[in-house]
N, C-alpha and C positions, 0 to 999 in steps of 0.2 A: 898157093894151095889150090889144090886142084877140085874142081864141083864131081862131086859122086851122085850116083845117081837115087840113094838111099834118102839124098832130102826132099827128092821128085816125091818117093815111095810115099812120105809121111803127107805132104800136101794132096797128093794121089787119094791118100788112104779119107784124108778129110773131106773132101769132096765126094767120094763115094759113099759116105755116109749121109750127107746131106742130101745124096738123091735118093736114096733110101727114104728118107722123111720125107722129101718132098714129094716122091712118088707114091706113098702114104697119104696122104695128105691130099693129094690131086684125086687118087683115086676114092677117098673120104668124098671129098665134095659133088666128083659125079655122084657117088650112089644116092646122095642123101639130098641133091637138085639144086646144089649150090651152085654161085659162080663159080669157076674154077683154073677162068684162064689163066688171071695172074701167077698162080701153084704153077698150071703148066709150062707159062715161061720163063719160071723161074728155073724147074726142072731141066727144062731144055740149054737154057744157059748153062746149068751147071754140066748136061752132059758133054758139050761143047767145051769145056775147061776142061773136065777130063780128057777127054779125046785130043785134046792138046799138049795137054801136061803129058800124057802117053808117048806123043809122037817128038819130046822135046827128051822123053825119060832115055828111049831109046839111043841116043846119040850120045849119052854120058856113060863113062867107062864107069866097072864097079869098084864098090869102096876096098881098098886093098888092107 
């Protein structure tokens, strides 16, 4: 069986959401004079998997 790249899309899609909140959330805590680093690198992690997961999407042919 061959990996398509549509399961990339769905892990893709999940992670994109998560920085969403998280980037919510980080920006929550500046305005309101929280800590906020841990938010932030959690965010940056997770942009870091996307930006990976992207460059791993690309190389997989699409689902026929």
């Amino acid at each position: 069986m061959e990996r398509s790249g549509e399961d990339f899309d769905i892990i893709i899609g999940f992670l994109g959401f998560w920085a969403v909140v998280l980037l919510a959330v980080t920006v929550w805590m500046e305005v309101t004079a929280q800590p906020a680093l841990g938010w932030a690198l959690g965010l940056l992690a997770t942009l870091v998997a996307i930006y990976g997961m992207v460059r791993l999407r690309r190389r997989l042919p699409a689902r026929k």
